[in-house]
C-alpha positions as CSV (number, residue, x, y, z in Angstrom):
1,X,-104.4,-45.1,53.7
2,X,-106.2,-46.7,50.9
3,X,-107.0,-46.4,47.3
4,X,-109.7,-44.2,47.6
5,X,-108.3,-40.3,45.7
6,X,-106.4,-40.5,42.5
7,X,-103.9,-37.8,41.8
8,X,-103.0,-37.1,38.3
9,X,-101.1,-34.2,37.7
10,X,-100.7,-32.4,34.2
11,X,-98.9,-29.4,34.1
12,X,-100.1,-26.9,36.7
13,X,-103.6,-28.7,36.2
14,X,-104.0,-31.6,39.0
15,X,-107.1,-33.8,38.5
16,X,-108.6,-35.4,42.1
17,X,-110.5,-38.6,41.5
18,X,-113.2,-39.9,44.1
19,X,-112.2,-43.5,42.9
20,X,-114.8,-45.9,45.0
21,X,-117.5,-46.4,42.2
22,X,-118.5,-49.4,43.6
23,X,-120.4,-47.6,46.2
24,X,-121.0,-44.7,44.3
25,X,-117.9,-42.9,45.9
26,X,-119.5,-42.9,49.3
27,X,-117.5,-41.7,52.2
28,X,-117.2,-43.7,55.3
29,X,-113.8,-44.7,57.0
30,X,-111.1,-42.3,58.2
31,X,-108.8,-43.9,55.1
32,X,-111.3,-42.1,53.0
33,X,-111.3,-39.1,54.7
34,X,-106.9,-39.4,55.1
35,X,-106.6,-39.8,51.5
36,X,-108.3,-36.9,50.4
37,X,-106.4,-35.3,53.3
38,X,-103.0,-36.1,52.0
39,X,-104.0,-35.0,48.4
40,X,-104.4,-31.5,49.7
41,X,-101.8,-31.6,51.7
42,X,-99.7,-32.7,49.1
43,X,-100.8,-29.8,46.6
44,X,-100.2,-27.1,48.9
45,X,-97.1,-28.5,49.1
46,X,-96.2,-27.9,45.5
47,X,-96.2,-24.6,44.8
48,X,-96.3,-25.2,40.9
49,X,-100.2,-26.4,40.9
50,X,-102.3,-23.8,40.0
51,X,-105.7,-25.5,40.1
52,X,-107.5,-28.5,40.9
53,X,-110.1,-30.6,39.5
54,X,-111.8,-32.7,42.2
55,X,-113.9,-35.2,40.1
56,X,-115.7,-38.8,40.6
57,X,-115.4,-42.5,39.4
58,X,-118.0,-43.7,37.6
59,X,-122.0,-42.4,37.3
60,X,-121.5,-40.5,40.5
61,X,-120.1,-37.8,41.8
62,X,-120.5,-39.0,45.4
63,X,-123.4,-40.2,47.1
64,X,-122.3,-39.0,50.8
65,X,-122.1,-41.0,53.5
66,X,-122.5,-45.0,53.3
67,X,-125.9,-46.2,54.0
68,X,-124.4,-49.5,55.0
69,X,-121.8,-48.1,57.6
70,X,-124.9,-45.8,59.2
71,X,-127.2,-49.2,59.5
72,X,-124.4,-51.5,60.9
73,X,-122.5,-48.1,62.7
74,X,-119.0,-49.4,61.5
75,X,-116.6,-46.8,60.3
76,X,-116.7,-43.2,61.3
77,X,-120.1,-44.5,62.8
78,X,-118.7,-46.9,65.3
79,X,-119.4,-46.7,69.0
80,X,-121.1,-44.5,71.4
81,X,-122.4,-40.9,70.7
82,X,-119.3,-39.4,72.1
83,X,-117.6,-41.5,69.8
84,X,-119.1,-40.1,67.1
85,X,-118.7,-36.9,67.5
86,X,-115.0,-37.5,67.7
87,X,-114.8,-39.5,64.7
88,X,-116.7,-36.6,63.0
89,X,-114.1,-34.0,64.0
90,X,-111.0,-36.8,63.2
91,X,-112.4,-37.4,60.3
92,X,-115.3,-35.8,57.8
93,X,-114.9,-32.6,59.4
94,X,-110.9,-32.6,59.1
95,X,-111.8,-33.7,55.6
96,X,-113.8,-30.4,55.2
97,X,-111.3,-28.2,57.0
98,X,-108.5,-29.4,54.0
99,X,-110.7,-29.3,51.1
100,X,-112.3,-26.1,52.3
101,X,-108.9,-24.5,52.7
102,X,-106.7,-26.0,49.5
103,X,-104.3,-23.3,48.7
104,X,-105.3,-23.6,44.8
105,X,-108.2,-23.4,43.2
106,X,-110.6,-25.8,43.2
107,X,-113.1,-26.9,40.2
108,X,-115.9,-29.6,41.4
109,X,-116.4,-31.1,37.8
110,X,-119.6,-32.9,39.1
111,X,-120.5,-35.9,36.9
112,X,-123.7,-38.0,38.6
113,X,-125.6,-37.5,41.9
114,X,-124.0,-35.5,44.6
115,X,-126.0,-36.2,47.7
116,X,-125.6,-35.1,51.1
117,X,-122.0,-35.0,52.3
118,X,-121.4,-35.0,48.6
119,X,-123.1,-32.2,47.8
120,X,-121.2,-30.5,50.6
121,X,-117.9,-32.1,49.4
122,X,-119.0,-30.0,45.9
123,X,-119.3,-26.9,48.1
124,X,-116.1,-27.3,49.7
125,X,-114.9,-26.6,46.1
126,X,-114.7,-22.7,44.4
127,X,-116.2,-23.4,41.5
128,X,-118.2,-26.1,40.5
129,X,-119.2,-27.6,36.7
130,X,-121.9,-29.7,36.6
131,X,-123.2,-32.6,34.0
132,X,-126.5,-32.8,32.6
133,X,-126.5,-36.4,34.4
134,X,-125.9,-34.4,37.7
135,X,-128.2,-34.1,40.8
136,X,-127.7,-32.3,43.9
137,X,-129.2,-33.0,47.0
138,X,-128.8,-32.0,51.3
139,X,-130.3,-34.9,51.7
140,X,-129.3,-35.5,55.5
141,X,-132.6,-34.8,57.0
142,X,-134.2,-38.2,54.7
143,X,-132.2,-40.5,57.0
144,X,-132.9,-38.8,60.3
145,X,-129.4,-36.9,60.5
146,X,-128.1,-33.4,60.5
147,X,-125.5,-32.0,58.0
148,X,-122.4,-32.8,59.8
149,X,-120.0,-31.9,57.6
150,X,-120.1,-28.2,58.0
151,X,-122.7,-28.2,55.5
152,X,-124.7,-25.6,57.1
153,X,-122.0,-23.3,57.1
154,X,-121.3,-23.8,53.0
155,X,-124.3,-24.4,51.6
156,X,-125.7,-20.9,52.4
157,X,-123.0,-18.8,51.6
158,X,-122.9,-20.8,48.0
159,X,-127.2,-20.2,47.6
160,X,-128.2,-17.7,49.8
161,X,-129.8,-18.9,53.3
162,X,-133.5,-18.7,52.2
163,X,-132.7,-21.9,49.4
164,X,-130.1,-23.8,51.6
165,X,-133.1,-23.8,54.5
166,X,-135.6,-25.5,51.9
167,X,-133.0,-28.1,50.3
168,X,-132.3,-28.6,54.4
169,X,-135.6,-28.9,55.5
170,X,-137.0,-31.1,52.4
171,X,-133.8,-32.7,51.0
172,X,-135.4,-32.5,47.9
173,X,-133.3,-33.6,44.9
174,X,-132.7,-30.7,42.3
175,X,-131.4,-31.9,38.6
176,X,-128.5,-30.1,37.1
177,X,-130.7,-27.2,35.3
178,X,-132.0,-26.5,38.7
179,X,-128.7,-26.1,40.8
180,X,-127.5,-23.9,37.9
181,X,-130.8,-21.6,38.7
182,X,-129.9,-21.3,42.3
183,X,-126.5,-20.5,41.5
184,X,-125.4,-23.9,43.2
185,X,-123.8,-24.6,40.2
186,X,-121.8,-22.3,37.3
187,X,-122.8,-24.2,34.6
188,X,-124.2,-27.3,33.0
189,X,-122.7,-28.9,29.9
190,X,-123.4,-32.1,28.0
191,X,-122.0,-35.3,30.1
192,X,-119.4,-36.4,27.5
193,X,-118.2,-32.3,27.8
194,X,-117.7,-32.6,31.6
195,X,-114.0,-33.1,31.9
196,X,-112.9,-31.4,28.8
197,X,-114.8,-28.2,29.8
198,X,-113.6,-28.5,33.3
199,X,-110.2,-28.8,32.2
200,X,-111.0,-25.5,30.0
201,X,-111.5,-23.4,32.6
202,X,-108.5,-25.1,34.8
203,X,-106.5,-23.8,32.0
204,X,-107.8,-20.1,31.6
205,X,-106.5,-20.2,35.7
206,X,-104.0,-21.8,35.6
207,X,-102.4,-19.4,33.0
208,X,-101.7,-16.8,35.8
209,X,-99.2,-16.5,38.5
210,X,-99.2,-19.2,41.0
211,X,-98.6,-16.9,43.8
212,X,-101.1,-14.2,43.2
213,X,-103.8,-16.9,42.1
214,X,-103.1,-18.4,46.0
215,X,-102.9,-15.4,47.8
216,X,-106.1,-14.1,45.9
217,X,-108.0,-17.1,46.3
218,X,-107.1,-16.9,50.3
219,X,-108.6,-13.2,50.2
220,X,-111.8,-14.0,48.5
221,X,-112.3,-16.6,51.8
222,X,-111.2,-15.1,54.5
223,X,-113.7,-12.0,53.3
224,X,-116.1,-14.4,53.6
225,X,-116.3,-13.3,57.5
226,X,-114.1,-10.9,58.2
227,X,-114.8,-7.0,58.0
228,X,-114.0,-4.9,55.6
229,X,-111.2,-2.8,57.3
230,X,-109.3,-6.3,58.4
231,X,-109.7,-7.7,54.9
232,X,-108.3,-4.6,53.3
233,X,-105.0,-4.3,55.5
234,X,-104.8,-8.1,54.4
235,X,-105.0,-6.9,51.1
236,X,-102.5,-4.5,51.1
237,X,-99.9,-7.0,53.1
238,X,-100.9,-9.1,50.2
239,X,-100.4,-6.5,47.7
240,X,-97.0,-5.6,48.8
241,X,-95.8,-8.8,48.5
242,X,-97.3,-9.4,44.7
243,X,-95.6,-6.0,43.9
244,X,-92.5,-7.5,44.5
245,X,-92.3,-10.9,42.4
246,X,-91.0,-11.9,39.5
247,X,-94.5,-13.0,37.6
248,X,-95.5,-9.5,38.3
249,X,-92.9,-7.6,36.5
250,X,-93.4,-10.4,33.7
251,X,-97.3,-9.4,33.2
252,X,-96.7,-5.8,32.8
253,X,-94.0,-6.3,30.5
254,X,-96.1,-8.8,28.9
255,X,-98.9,-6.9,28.6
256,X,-97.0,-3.5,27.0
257,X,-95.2,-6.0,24.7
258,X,-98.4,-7.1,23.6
259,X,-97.5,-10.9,23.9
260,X,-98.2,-13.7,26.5
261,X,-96.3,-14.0,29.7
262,X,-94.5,-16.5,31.3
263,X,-94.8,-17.0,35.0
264,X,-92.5,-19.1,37.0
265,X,-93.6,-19.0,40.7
266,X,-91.5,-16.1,41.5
């Protein structure tokens, strides 16, 4: 493990920290890839977060994979193609998998350049709040490589298929106002705002029920690629069960006693 995700919790909020500035929070090595591993892991193990902001060190957000490590092959790089394509499942696409599937909800509060695996690494996320220092690029195809990450997957089903093909194909860099106008991004807010908006929103989520914001999250993915029939008797297993907690009783109540609810996991 290294040093490479901070983890700050406050309240229900947690705040993920892509904390290698030095190389613009490039990913490379399976520690990189663990840590942010073990940060999702260790919010789905705590039932009390709510949401998550996954944010960067520094003027970037994170500049993919390290140009270095791809010239001198060290890292996730290292060794022969079949190597590689095992250390791409052990570790960026594991990487993916846990981000992809974090039981909260995710913010990507995206402060500089997101480039290639980065800007997959933003997708990965639910939402995602960007700068107006930001830049956004699937840049794989300027070094020769393909989007190994799963990026082909995300990137579509975040901009539509006909704009994921041309940032693919051209790996064109598109500023902030730009992502916002292919929907790759939410919004766009001044630089010094980034955080304090981000945390904003965290808060309007994080003021519902743990449970149901889990289990509703989970329903908006998996209907992602499932059919509708199988989605809906996942919603009403789903249903049932949010009928029957604590925090739902408390937002009815609540909301005849005209006052604000507290919810308690339960």
């Amino acid at each position: 493990m290294s040093d490479y995700v901070t983890y700050e919790q406050d309240g229900p909020i947690v705040t993920l920290t892509l904390n290698a500035p030095d190389r613009r929070n490039a990913i490379s090595t399976f520690d990189d890839c663990d840590d942010v591993i073990a940060a999702v892991h260790r919010v789905n193990r705590d039932r009390g977060v709510r949401c998550v902001i996954l944010t960067g060190a520094g003027t970037a957000f994170c500049a993919g994979g390290d140009l270095k490590a791809m010239r001198d092959r060290k890292g996730i790089l290292e060794g022969s193609h079949v190597d590689v394509r095992e250390n791409y499942r052990r570790g960026v696409q594991a990487m993916a998998n846990a981000l992809y599937d974090c039981d909260a909800p995710t913010i990507a509060a995206v402060n500089g350049p997101a480039i290639g695996l980065g800007l997959d690494v933003a997708c990965m996320c639910d939402i995602r709040v960007a700068s107006d220092k930001a830049s956004f690029a699937e840049s794989f195809i300027k070094v020769g490589i393909v989007p190994g990450d799963g990026g082909a997957w995300l990137l579509p089903r975040v901009v539509g298929m006909s704009v994921a093909c041309e940032m693919s194909f051209t790996g064109d860099l598109l500023d902030a106002q730009a992502a916002k106008e292919v929907r790759l991004v939410s919004r766009v807010v001044p630089h010094d705002e980034l955080m304090d908006a981000a945390r904003s929103l965290a808060g309007r989520i994080a003021a519902n029920p743990p449970d149901t914001l889990r289990m509703t999250k989970r329903l908006l993915r998996e209907g992602q690629y499932m059919r509708l029939p199988s989605l809906l008797e996942l919603s009403a297993g789903y249903q049932a069960l949010a009928h029957t907690t604590e925090d739902h009783k408390e937002a009815v109540n609540a909301m005849l006693e005209k006052r604000k609810p507290t919810f308690h996991g339960r």
